[in-house]
ZASEMI-921112 format. One record per atom (N, C-alpha, C): residue number from 1; x, y, z; atom name. Coordinates in steps of 0.05 Angstrom, whole numbers. Layout:
<rs>
R | resi | u | v | w | name
R | NUM | X | Y | Z | CA
...
</rs>
This chain:
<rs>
R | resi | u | v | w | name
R | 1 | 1914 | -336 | 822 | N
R | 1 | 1930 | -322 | 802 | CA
R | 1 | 1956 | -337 | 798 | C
R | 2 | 1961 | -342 | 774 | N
R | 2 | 1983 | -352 | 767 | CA
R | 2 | 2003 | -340 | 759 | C
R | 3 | 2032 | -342 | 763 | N
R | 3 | 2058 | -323 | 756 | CA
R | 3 | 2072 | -333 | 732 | C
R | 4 | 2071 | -320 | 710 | N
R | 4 | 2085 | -327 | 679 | CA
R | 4 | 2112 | -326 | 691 | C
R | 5 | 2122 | -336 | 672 | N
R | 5 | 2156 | -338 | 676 | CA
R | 5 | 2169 | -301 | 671 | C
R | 6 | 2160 | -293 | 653 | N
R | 6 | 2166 | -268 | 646 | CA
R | 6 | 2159 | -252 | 668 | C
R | 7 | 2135 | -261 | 684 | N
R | 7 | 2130 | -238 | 710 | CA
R | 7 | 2152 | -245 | 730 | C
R | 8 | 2161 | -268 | 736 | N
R | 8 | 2187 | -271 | 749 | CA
R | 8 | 2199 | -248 | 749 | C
R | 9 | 2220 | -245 | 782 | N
R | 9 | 2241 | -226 | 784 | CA
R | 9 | 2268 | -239 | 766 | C
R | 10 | 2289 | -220 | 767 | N
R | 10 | 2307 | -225 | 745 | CA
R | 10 | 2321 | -236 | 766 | C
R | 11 | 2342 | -248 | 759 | N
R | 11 | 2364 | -256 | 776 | CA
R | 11 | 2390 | -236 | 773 | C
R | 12 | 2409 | -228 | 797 | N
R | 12 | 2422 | -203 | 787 | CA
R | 12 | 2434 | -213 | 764 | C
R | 13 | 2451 | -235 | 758 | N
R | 13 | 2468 | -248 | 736 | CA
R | 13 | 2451 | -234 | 707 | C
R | 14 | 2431 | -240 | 705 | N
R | 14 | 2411 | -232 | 691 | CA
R | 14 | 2409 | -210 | 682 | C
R | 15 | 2401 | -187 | 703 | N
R | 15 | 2401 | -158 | 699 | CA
R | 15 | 2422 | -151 | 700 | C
R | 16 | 2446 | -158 | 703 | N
R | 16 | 2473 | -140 | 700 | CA
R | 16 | 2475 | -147 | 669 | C
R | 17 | 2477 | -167 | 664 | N
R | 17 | 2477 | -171 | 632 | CA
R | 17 | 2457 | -154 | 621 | C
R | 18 | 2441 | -144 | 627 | N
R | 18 | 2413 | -125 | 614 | CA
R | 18 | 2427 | -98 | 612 | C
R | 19 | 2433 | -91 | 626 | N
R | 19 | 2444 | -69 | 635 | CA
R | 19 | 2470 | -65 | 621 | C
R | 20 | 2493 | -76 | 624 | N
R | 20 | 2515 | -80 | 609 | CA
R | 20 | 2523 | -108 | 598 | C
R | 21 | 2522 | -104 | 576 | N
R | 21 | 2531 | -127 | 561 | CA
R | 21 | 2559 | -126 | 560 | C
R | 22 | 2568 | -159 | 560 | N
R | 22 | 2598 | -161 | 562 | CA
R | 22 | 2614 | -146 | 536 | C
R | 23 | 2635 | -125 | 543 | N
R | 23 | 2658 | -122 | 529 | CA
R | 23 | 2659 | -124 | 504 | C
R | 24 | 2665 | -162 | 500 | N
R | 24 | 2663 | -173 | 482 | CA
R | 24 | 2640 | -163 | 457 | C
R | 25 | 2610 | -163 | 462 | N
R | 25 | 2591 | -172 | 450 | CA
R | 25 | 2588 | -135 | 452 | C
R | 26 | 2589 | -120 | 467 | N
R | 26 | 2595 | -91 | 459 | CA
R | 26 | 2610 | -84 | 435 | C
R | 27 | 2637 | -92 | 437 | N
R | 27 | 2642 | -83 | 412 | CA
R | 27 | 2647 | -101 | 397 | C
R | 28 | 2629 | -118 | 394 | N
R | 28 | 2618 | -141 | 366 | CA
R | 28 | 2594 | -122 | 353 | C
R | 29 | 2579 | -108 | 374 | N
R | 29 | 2558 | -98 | 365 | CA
R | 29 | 2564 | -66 | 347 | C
R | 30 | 2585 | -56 | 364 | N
R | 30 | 2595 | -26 | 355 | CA
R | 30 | 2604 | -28 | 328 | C
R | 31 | 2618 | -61 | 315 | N
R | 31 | 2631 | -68 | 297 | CA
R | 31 | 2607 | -71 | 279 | C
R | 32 | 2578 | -80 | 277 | N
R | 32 | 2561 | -78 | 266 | CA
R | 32 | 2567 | -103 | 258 | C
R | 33 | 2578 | -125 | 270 | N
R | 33 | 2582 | -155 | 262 | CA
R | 33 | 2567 | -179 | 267 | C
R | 34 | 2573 | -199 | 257 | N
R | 34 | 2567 | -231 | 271 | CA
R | 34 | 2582 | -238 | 278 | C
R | 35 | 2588 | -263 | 296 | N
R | 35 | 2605 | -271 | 317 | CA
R | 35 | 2625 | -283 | 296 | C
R | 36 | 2617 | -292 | 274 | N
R | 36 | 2642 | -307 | 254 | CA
R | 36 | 2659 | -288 | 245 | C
R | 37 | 2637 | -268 | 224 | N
R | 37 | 2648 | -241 | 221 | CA
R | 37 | 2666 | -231 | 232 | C
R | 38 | 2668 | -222 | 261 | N
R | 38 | 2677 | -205 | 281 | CA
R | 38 | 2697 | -224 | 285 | C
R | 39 | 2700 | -250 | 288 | N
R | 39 | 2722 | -270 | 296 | CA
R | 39 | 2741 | -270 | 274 | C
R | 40 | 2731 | -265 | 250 | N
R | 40 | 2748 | -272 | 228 | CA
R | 40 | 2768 | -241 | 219 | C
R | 41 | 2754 | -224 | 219 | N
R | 41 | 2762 | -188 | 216 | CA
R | 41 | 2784 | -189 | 241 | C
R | 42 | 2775 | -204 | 268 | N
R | 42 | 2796 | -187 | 289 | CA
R | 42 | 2815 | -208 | 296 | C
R | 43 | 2819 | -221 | 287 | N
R | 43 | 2834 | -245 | 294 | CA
R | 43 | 2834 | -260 | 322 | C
R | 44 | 2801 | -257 | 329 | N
R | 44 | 2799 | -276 | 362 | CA
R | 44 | 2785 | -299 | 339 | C
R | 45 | 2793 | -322 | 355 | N
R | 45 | 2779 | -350 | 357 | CA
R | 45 | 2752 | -346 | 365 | C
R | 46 | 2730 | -358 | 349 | N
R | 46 | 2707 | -361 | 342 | CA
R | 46 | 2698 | -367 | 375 | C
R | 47 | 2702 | -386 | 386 | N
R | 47 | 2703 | -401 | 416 | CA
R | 47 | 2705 | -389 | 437 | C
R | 48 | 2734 | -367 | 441 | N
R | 48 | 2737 | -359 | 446 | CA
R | 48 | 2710 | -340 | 457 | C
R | 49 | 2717 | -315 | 433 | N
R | 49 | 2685 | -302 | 428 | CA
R | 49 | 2664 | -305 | 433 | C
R | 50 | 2651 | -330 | 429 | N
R | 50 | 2628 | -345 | 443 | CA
R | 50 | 2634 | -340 | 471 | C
R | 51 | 2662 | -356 | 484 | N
R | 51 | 2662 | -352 | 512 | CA
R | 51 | 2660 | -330 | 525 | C
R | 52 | 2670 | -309 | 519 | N
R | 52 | 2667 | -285 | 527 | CA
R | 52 | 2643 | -267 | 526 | C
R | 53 | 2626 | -268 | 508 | N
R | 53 | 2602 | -259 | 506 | CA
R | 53 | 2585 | -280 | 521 | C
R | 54 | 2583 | -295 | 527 | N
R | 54 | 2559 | -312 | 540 | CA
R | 54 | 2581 | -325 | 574 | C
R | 55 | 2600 | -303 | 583 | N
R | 55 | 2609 | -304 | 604 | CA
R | 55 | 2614 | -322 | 621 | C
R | 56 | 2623 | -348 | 594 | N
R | 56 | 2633 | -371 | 601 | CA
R | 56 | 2664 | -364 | 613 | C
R | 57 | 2681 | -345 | 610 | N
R | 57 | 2708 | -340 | 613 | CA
R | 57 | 2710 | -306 | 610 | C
R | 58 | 2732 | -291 | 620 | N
R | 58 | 2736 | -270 | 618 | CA
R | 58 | 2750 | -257 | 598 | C
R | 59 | 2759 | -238 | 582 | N
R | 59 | 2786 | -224 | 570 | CA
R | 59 | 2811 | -218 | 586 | C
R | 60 | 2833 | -230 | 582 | N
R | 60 | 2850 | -220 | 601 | CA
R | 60 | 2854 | -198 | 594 | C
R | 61 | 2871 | -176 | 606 | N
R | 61 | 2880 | -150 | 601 | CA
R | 61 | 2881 | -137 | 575 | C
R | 62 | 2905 | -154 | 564 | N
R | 62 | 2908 | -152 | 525 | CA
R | 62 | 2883 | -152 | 522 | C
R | 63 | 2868 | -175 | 526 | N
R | 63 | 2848 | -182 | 504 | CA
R | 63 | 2827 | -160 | 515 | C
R | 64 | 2827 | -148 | 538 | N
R | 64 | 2801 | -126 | 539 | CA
R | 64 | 2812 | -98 | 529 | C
R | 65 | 2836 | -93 | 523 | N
R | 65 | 2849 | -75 | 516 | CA
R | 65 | 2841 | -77 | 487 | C
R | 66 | 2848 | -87 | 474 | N
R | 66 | 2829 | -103 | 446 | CA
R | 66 | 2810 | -92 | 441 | C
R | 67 | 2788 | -107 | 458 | N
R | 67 | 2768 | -112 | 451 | CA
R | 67 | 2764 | -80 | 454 | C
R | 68 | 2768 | -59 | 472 | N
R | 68 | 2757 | -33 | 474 | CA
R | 68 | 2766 | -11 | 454 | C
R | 69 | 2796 | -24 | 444 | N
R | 69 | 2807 | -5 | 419 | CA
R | 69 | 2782 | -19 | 384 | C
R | 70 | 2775 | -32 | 396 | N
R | 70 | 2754 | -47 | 373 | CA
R | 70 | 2733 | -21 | 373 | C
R | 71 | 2718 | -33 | 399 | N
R | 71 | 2689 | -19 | 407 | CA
R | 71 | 2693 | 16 | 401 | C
R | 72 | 2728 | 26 | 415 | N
R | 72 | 2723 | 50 | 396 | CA
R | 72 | 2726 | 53 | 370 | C
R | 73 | 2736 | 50 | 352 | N
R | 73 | 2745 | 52 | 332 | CA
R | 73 | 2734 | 27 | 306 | C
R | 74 | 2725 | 9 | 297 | N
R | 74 | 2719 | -17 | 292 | CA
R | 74 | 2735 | -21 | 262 | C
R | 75 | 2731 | 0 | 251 | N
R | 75 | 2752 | 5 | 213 | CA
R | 75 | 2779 | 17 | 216 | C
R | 76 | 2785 | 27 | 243 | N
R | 76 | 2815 | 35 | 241 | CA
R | 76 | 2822 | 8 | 253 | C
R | 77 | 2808 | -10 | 278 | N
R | 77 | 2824 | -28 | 289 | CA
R | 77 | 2829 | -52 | 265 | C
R | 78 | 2808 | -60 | 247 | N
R | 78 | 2797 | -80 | 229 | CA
R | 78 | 2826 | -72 | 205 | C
R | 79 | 2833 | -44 | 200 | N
R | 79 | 2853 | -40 | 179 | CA
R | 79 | 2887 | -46 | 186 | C
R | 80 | 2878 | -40 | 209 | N
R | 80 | 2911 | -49 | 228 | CA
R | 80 | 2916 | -77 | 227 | C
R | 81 | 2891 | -86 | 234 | N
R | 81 | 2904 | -117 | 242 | CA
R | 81 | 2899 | -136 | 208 | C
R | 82 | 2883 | -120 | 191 | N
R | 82 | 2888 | -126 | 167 | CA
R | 82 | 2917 | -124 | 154 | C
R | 83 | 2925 | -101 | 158 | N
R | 83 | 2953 | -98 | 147 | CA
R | 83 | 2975 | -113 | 173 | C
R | 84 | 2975 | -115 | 189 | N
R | 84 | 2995 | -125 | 205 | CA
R | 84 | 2987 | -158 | 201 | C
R | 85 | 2973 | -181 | 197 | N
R | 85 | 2974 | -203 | 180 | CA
R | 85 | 2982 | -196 | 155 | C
R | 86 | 2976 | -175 | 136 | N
R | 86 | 2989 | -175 | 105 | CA
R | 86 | 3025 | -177 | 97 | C
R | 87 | 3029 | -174 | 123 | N
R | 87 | 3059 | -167 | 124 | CA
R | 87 | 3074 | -190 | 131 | C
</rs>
């Protein structure tokens, strides 16, 4: 009998990401966005973003503070930081 890759066990790195997805890519998703999208509306760097969702690098404090006033809220945070660049 042979073992598919998919019958493989997960690695924890793996299933913690299954389980909870990073921050970041949470409230990219709450935002109903794409990574350009979501980079361009909240004023993070495209790169950035990437890094954080694919857990190349972390959010420091600010930036998870951010990112969770996003994930709650995504059109009150998106109108704030619209008007606070308009100014």
């Amino acid at each position: 009998m042979t073992t598919e890759p998919e019958d493989l066990p997960l690695s924890p790195a793996t299933l913690a990401d299954l389980r909870h997805p990073p921050l970041a890519r949470r409230a990219r998703l709450r935002a109903g966005l794409g990574q350009q999208a979501f980079a361009e509306t909240y004023g993070i760097p495209l790169g950035t973003l990437r890094d954080w969702e694919q857990g190349r690098s972390a959010p420091d404090t600010a930036a998870a503070s951010y990112l969770r006033a996003i994930a709650n809220d995504p059109p009150a945070v998106a109108a704030a930081y619209a008007k606070a660049t308009a100014a």
